[in-house]
N, C-alpha and C positions, 0 to 999 in steps of 0.2 A: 679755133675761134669760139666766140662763145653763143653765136647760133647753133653750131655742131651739138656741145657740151649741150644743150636746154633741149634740142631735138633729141640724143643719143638720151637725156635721163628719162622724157618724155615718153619715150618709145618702149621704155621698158614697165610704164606703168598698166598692172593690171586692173580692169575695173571689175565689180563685183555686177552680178544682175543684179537690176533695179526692185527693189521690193514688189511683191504684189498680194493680191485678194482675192478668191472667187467664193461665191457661194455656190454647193455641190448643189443637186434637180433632184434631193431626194429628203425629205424627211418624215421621223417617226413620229406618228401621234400617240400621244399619251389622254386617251380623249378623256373630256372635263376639265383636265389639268393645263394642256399646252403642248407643244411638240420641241424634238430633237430635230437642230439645223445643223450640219457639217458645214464647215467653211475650212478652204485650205488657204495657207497663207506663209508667206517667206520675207522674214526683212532681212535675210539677205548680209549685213553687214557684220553679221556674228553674234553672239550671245549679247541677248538685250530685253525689254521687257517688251512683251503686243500687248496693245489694247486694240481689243475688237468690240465694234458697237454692229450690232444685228437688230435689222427689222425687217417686221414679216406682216403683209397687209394679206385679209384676203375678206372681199367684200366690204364690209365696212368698219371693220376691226383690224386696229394695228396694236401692235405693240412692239418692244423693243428689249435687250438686255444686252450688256459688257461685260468681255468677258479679258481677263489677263493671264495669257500664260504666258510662260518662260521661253521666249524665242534661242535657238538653237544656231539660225544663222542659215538651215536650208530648208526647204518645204518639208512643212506640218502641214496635219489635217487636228481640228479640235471640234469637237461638240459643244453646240451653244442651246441654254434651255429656254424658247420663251415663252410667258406663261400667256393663258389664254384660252376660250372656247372655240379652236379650232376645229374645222371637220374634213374629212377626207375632198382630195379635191386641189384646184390650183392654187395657188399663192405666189404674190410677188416679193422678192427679199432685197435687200441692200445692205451691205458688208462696209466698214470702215476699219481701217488700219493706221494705227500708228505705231511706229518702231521706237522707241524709246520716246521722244517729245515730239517727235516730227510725225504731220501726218503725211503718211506713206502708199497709200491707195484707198481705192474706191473699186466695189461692185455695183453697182447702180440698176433697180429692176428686172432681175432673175426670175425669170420663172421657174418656179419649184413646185413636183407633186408630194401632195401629204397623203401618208397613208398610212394605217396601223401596219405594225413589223409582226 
């Protein structure tokens, strides 16, 4: 029958995990200049282009940058540089992702410590 048929193709589909974002709890300051933010990230559906949009508040200074590598299809980790007079200390981050055109996740308000390496 052709419920059978639609269940039996149905069942054999694999789905891939869902993309995701996180921004890592640890970055390097480059003081004067800005700091180094790690963010891990997977779209998951196989070779494709990320765009990641980073920002990092701390006090009353934010800033931002996007960054594009080459997705792979399973978890990366990338370094993102954003510039700025950051100083040692907390800060809050927020990570966007898009996997080819679609966007794909959010990190939203991470706390992260800065610190020189």
């Amino acid at each position: 029958s052709l419920g059978l048929f639609v269940y039996l193709a149905l069942g054999t589909v694999v789905l891939a995990d869902p993309p995701t974002v996180s921004v890592l709890q640890r970055a390097e300051l480059i003081p004067g200049v800005g700091i180094f933010v790690r963010v891990a990230f997977n779209c998951a559906d196989g070779p494709t282009v990320a765009t990641l949009e980073v920002a990092v508040r701390q006090g009353e200074f934010t800033s931002a940058n996007v960054d594009a590598p080459p997705a792979t299809g399973s978890r990366q980790e990338v370094t993102v540089f954003i510039a700025g007079p950051f100083v040692p200390g907390e800060a809050v981050a927020s990570a966007s992702l898009s996997c080819g055109l679609l966007l794909s996740g959010l990190d939203l308000g991470a706390t992260i410590t800065i610190s020189e390496e």
